[in-house]
BAGU-379024 format. One line per 8 residues: number of its first residue (from 1); their letters; for each residue x, y, z of C-alpha. Coordinates in steps of 0.02 Angstrom, whole numbers, padded with zeros to 5 digits. Example, Ala and Ser with C-alpha at 12.3 -4.5 7.8 and 13.67 -1.06 7.14 Angstrom:
! residues 2
1	AS	00615:-00225:00390  00684:-00053:00357
***
This chain:
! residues 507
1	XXXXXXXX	00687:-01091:-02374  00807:-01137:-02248  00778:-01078:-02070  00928:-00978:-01958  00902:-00902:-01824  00964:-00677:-01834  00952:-00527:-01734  00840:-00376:-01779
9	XXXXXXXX	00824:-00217:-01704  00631:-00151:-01708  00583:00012:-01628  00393:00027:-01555  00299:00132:-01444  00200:00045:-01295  00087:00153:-01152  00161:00099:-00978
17	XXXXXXXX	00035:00148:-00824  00183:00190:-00695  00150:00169:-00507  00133:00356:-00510  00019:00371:-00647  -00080:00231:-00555  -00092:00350:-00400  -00136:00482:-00498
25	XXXXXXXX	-00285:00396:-00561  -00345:00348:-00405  -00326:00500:-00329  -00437:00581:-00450  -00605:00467:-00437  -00575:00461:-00245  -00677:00595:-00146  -00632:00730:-00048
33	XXXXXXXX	-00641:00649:00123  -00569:00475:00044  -00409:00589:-00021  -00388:00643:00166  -00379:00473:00232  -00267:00425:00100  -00159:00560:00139  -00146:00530:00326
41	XXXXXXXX	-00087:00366:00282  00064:00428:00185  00098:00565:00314  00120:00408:00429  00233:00321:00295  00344:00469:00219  00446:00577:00327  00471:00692:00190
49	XXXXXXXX	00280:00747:00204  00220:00853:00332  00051:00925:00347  00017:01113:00310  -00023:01185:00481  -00055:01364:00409  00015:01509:00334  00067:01614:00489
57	XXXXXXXX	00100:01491:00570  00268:01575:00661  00360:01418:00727  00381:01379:00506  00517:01439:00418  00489:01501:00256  00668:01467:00214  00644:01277:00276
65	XXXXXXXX	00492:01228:00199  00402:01248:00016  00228:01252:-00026  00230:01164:-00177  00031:01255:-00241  00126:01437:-00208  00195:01531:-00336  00381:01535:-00332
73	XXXXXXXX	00534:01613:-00434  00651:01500:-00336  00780:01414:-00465  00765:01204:-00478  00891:01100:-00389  00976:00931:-00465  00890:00841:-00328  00792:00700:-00409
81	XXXXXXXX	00601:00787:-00473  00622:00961:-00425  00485:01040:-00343  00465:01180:-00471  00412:01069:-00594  00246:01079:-00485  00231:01220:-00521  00089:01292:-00637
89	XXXXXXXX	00202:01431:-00702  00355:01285:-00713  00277:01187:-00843  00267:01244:-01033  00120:01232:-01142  00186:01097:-01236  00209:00972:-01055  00108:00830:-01049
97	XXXXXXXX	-00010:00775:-00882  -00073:00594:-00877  -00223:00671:-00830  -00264:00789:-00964  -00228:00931:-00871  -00213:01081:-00946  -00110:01212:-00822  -00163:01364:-00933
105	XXXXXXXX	-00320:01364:-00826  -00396:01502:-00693  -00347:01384:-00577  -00246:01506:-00454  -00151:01397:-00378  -00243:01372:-00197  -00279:01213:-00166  -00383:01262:-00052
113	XXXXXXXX	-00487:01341:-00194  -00538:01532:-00190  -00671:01523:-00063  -00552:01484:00063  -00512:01666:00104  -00610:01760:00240  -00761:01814:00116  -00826:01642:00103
121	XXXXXXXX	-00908:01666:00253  -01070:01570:00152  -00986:01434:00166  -00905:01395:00352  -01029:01366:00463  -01005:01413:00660  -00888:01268:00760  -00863:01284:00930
129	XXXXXXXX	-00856:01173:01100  -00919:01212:01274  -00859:01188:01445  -00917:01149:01614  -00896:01245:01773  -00761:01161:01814  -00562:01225:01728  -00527:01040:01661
137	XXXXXXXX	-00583:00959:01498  -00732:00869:01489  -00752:00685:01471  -00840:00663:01319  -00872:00471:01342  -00960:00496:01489  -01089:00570:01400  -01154:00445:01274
145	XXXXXXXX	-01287:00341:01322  -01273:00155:01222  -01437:00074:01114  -01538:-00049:01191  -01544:-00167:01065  -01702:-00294:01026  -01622:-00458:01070  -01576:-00380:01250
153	XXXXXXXX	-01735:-00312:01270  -01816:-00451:01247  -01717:-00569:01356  -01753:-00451:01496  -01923:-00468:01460  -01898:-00673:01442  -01815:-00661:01611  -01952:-00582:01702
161	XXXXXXXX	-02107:-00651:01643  -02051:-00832:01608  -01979:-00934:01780  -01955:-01120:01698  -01765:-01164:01634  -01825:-01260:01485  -01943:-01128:01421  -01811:-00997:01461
169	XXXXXXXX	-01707:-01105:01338  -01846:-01121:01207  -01858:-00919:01218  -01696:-00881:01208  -01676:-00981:01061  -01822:-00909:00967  -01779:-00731:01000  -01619:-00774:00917
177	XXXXXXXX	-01709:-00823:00769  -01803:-00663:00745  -01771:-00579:00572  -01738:-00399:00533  -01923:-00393:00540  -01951:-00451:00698  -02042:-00596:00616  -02000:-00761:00667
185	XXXXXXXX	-01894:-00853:00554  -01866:-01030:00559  -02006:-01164:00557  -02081:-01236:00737  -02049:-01423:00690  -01864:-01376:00663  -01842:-01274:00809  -01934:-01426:00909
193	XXXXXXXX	-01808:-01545:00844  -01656:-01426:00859  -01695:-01413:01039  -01735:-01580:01082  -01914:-01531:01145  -02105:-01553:01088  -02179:-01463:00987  -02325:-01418:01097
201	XXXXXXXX	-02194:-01343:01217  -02133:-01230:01091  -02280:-01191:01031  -02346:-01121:01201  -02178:-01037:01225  -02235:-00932:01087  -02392:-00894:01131  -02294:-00826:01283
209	XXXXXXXX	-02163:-00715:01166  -02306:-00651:01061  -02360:-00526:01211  -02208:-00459:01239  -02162:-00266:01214  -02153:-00211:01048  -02336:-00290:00998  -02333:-00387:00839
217	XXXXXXXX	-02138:-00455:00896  -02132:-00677:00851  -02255:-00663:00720  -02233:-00775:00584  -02324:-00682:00431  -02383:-00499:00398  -02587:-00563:00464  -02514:-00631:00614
225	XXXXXXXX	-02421:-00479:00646  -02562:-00343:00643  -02671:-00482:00716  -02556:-00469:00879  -02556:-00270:00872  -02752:-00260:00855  -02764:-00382:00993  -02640:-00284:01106
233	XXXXXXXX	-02796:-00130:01054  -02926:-00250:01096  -02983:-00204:00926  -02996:-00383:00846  -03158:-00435:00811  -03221:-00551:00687  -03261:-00441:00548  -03077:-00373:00566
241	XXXXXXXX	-03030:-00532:00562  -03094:-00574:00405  -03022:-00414:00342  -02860:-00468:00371  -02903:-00627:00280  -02939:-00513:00126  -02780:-00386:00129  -02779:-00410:-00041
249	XXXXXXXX	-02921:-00303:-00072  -02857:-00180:00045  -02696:-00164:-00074  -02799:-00162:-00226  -02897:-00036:-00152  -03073:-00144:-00197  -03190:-00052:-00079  -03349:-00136:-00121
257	XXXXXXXX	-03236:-00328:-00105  -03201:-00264:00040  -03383:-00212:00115  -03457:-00381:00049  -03332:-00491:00118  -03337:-00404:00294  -03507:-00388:00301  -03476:-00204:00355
265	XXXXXXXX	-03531:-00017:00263  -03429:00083:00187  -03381:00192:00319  -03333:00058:00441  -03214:00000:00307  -03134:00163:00279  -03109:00164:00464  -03022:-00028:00494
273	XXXXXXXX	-02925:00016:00334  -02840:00182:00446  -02831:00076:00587  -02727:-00059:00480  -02620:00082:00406  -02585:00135:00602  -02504:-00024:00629  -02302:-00059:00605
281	XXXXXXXX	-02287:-00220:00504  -02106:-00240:00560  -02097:-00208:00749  -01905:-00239:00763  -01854:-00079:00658  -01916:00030:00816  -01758:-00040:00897  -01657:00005:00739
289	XXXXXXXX	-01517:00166:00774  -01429:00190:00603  -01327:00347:00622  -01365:00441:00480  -01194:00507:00366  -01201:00671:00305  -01139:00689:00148  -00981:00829:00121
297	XXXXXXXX	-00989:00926:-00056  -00846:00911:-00135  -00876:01067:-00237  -00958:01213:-00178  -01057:01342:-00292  -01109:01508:-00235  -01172:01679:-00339  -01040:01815:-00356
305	XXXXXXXX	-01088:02021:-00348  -01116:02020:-00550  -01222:01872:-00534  -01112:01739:-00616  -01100:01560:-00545  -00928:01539:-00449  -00879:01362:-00406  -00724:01309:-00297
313	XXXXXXXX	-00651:01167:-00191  -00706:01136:-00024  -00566:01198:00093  -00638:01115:00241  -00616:00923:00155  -00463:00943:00034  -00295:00903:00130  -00132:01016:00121
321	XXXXXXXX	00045:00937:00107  00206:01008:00093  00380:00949:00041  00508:00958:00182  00665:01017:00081  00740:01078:00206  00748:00894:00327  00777:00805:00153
329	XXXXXXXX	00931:00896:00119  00995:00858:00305  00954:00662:00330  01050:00650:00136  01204:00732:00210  01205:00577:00344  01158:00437:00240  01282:00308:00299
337	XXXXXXXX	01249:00180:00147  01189:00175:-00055  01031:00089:00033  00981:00223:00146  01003:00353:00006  00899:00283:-00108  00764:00269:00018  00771:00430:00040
345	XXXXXXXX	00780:00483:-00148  00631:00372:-00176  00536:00458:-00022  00558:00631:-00084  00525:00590:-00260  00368:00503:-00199  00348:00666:-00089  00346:00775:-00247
353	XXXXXXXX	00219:00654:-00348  00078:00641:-00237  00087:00843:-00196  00092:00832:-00400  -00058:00717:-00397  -00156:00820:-00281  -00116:00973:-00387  -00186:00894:-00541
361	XXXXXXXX	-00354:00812:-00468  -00392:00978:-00392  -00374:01064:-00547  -00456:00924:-00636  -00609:00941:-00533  -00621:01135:-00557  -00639:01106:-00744  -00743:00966:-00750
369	XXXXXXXX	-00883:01064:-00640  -00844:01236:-00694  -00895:01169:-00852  -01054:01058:-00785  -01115:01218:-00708  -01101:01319:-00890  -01204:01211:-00982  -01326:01157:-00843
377	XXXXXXXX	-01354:01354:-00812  -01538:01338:-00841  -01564:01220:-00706  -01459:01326:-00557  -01568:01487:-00644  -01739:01400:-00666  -01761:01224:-00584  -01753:01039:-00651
385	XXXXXXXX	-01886:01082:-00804  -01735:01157:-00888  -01587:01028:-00874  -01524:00965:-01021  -01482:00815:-01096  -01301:00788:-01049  -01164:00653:-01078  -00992:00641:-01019
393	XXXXXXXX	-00915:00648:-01224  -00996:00826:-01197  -00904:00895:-01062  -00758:00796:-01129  -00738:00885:-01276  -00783:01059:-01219  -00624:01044:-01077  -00514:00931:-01201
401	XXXXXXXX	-00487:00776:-01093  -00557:00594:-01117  -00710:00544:-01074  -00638:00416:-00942  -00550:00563:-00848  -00702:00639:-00842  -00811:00466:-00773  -00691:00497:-00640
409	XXXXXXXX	-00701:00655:-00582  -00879:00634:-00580  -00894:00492:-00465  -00907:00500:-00280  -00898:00689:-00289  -01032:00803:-00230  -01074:00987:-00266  -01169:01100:-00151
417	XXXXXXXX	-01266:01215:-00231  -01418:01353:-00188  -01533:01214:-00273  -01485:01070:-00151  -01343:00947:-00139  -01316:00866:-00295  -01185:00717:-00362  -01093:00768:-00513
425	XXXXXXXX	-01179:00642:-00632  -01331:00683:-00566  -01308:00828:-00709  -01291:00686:-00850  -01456:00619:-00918  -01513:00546:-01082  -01599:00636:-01203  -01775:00637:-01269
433	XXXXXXXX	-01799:00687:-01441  -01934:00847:-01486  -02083:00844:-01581  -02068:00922:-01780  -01876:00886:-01742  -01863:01032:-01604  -01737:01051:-01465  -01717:00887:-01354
441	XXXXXXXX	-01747:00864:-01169  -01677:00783:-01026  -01749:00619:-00958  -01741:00697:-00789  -01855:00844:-00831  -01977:00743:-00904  -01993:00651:-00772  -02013:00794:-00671
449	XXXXXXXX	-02147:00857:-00795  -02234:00679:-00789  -02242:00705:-00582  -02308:00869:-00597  -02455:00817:-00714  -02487:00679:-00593  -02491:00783:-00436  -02604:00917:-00502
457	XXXXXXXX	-02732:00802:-00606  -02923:00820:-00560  -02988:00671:-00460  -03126:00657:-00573  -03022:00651:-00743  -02869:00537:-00687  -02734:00543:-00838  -02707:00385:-00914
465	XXXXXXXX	-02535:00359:-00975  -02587:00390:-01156  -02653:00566:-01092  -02479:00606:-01017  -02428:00574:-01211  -02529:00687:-01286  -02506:00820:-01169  -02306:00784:-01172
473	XXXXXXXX	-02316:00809:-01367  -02425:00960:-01363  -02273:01039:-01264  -02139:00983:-01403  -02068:00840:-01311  -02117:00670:-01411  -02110:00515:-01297  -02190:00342:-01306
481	XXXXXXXX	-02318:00268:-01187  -02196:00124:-01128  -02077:00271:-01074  -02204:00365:-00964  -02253:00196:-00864  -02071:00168:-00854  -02054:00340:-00789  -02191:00337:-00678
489	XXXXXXXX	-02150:00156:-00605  -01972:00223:-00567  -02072:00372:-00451  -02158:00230:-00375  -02333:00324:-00449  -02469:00210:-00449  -02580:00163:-00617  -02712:00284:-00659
497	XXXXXXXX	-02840:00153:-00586  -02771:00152:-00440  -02757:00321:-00409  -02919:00321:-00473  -02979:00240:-00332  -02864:00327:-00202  -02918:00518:-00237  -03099:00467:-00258
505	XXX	-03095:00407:-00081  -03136:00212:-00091  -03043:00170:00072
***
C-alpha cells in the first residue's frame, strides 16, 4: 500500500486547567489568613481592586462602586466578564463551576458569612488600645525588651571569669559549638587541632565552661550533664554516681537493679530517682523564646435558639474586594493605545475572576463543613466516643463534588467549635469493623476508649493488651491485639509492665 501524505479533520474534547481555574484551585486549599495575604498582593498589583472599607462608609458611592457578593437587579454590560455573572441569582442551574459549586445553596451571599452581623457577639472578642497621659501616640518599639540569647550569655560570662587571650579564644570557639542541647558537639582532639592548641589546654578550658550559669551547659553526654547539675547541688556522691552509671535501670524502672547496684534501700532510691527527674537534661532550651502562633478558625460553629448547629465563615480572617466599575470605565475612555486597553481589559477581567474565586471557595467551604458537622453530630452532642468513621468519598457524595475538591477544602482550615479547636480532617478517621457484623467505629474513638481503660485500670490488675481486646469486643467493637499496641504506642502509653511497675511505686 502506497504511502501519501492527506489532510483529516478530527474533532476531540481535551480538559484545559486555565490560569483562572489554576487560581481558583489555589484559592480554595489556601486558608483564611493565607487568602488575605494573597489578596493584599493583588490589591498592590490591580488598580481595578479596591478593598471593601464598609457598608456606610459615606465617602463610597453606591453609584461608583459594586459589591460583587450583593444581590443586584442591575442589567450586564458588554464590558468583557460582566460582574452579574457573579452573581448567585445570575447564574442558571444548568452553569458549570470548576469547583463543583453548586449556587442553589443557603449560602446568602455574605461573604462575610451570617455571623458577621451584630448578634454574633459569641464570636468577636473585646479589641482595644490604651494611651498614656500624654495627647500623642505611643511608641510601641520602645516597649519591647529583646532575648538574651545563650551564646551572648555565655560570652559575658567567658569575659568575666576567664582573663587569658588564648583561652578566651578556646571558649569562644567551644561555645560556638554548643548544640541545641547545650551539649557540646564536636570532639576535643578536633577542636585542639582546629585551633592550633593542646589538648590539655582545651581540656582545662572546659573544665572552666562547665561551671558556668545554666549548670549542666558543655557537657558532652546526658551522665555528664546531670553529673554537673548534682555537683552545682553538692549532691554527688559516690553512690549517685554509680546511679548515673546505671540510668538504664532508672528507665526500665528496675528498682531492686537499682538498690543492688547502689548499694542503697529502697527509699533512698526512690529519692535520687526524684532528684534525677528534677534535673533539665538540655540546659540551653531555658534560653529558648519561640513565640507561640495562635491558630485562627477558619469556620466558626455556634448553637442557634432551637438548638441546631449553625456554622459560618470567620468575618474577622476572610478579605472583602470590590470591582471598581466606575474608575474602569474612566481610565478606558483615555486609553491612548490598543496596548494600554488591553491591559486594562485584562485587569478588570482578572478583577472579576478572583472576586469570582473568592465567591466560590467561600461557598465551597460552607458546604463542605456544614456537611462535616451533620454527620459528626454525635461528637459536637456527646464527645469523641461517638465520632464516626468518616472519609472524604463520604462527604463527597452527600454535597456532589469530587473527592479532590473536598481534600482541599479540608486542608489548612480550622473550625472553632464549643468542643475545642479542631482541623477539618481531624473529622475523617478510618473505620473499625463491629463484633456479630454491628455498626463500625472510628479509629479515633477507640483510641479514646483504649486511653480511658488505661487511665482508670487498678494498680493491682494492670490490663495487658489482650485484656483491652476482650473488653473492646465485649462492647461490640472487634479489634486485634497488634492494633491496640499500635494505638497505645501512638499515645506514647507505656507497656503494661511498665506501668506495672510505675503505679505500684518501684521508683
Amino acid at each position: 500500500m502506497a504511502m501519501t501524505p492527506r489532510l483529516d479533520l478530527r474533532q476531540s474534547q481535551n480538559l484545559v486547567m486555565t490560569p483562572q481555574l489554576q487560581q481558583a484551585i489555589k484559592l480554595l486549599q489556601l486558608s483564611n489568613l493565607e487568602v488575605t495575604s494573597f489578596v493584599e498582593t493583588e490589591l498592590e498589583q490591580n488598580p481595578m481592586l479596591e478593598r471593601d472599607e464598609g457598608q456606610n462608609d459615606p465617602l463610597r458611592g453606591e453609584e461608583q462602586r459594586t459589591d460583587p457578593y450583593e444581590q443586584s437587579d442591575r442589567p450586564s454590560d458588554d464590558r468583557g466578564d460582566s460582574l452579574d455573572l457573579l452573581q448567585p441569582n445570575g447564574l442558571t442551574e444548568d452553569a458549570t463551576s470548576p469547583l463543583d459549586t453548586d449556587y442553589s445553596n443557603q449560602y446568602d451571599g455574605d461573604i462575610a458569612g451570617p455571623g458577621a452581623s451584630g448578634d454574633s457577639q459569641y464570636w468577636q472578642g473585646a479589641s482595644g488600645g490604651g494611651r498614656g497621659f500624654d495627647s500623642g501616640e505611643s511608641d510601641l518599639e520602645a516597649t519591647l525588651s529583646s532575648d538574651v540569647s545563650l551564646r551572648d550569655y555565655l560570652l559575658d560570662q567567658l569575659s568575666l571569669d576567664i582573663h587569658d587571650t588564648q583561652d578566651r579564644i578556646i571558649g569562644a570557639a567551644m561555645i560556638d559549638m554548643l548544640d541545641e542541647s547545650g551539649w557540646l558537639s564536636g570532639d576535643l582532639e578536633q577542636i585542639a587541632e582546629m585551633l592550633g592548641c593542646e589538648i590539655a589546654d582545651i581540656e582545662r578550658v572546659l573544665m572552666q565552661l562547665q561551671r558556668f550559669d545554666p549548670a549542666g551547659i558543655f557537657a558532652r553526654d546526658l551522665k555528664e550533664c546531670l553529673a554537673l547539675q548534682l555537683r552545682e547541688k553538692n549532691r554527688l556522691d559516690p553512690a549517685m554516681e554509680r546511679f548515673l552509671d546505671n540510668l538504664h535501670l532508672l528507665a526500665a524502672r528496675d528498682g531492686k537493679g537499682l538498690m543492688k547496684v547502689c548499694g542503697v534501700d529502697a527509699e533512698d532510691i526512690a529519692d535520687m530517682a526524684a532528684e534525677i527527674r528534677a534535673l533539665n537534661p538540655k540546659p540551653a532550651t531555658l534560653f529558648e523564646h519561640f513565640v507561640s502562633q495562635p491558630v485562627t478558625p477558619d469556620v466558626l460553629m455556634r448553637r442557634s435558639e432551637d438548638g441546631q448547629w449553625l456554622v459560618e465563615l470567620n468575618p474577622d480572617t476572610l478579605p472583602r474586594v470590590l470591582v471598581n466599575e466606575s474608575y474602569f470605565a474612566t481610565v478606558s475612555k483615555d486609553a491612548r493605545s490598543k496596548q494600554e486597553t488591553e491591559y486594562l481589559t485584562e485587569r478588570f477581567q482578572t478583577a472579576n475572576w478572583l472576586v469570582k474565586s473568592l465567591h466560590q471557595r467561600a461557598t465551597t467551604i460552607i458546604k463542605v463543613a456544614s456537611e462535616i458537622v451533620r454527620q459528626q453530630q454525635g461528637f459536637f452532642d456527646h464527645g469523641v466516643g461517638f465520632l464516626r468513621p468518616l472519609v472524604l468519598r463520604d462527604i463527597a457524595e452527600a454535597i456532589e463534588m469530587h473527592e479532590s475538591t473536598v481534600s482541599r477544602v479540608t486542608s489548612n482550615k480550622y473550625i472553632s467549635t464549643p468542643r475545642g479547636l479542631f482541623e477539618l480532617k481531624y473529622f475523617f478517621t478510618s473505620s473499625i469493623a463491629g463484633t456479630g457484623g454491628g455498626e463500625a467505629h472510628s479509629a479515633e474513638s477507640v483510641r479514646h476508649r483504649i486511653k480511658a481503660l488505661i487511665d482508670a485500670e487498678d494498680p493491682a490488675k494492670i490490663l495487658s493488651d489482650d485484656r483491652i481486646v476482650e473488653i473492646l469486643r465485649e462492647e461490640g467493637i472487634d479489634i486485634a491485639r497488634r492494633t491496640v499496641a499500635k494505638y497505645r504506642e501512638s499515645m506514647k502509653i507505656a507497656s503494661s509492665v511498665q506501668r506495672r511497675r510505675q503505679k505500684r511505686g518501684s521508683l
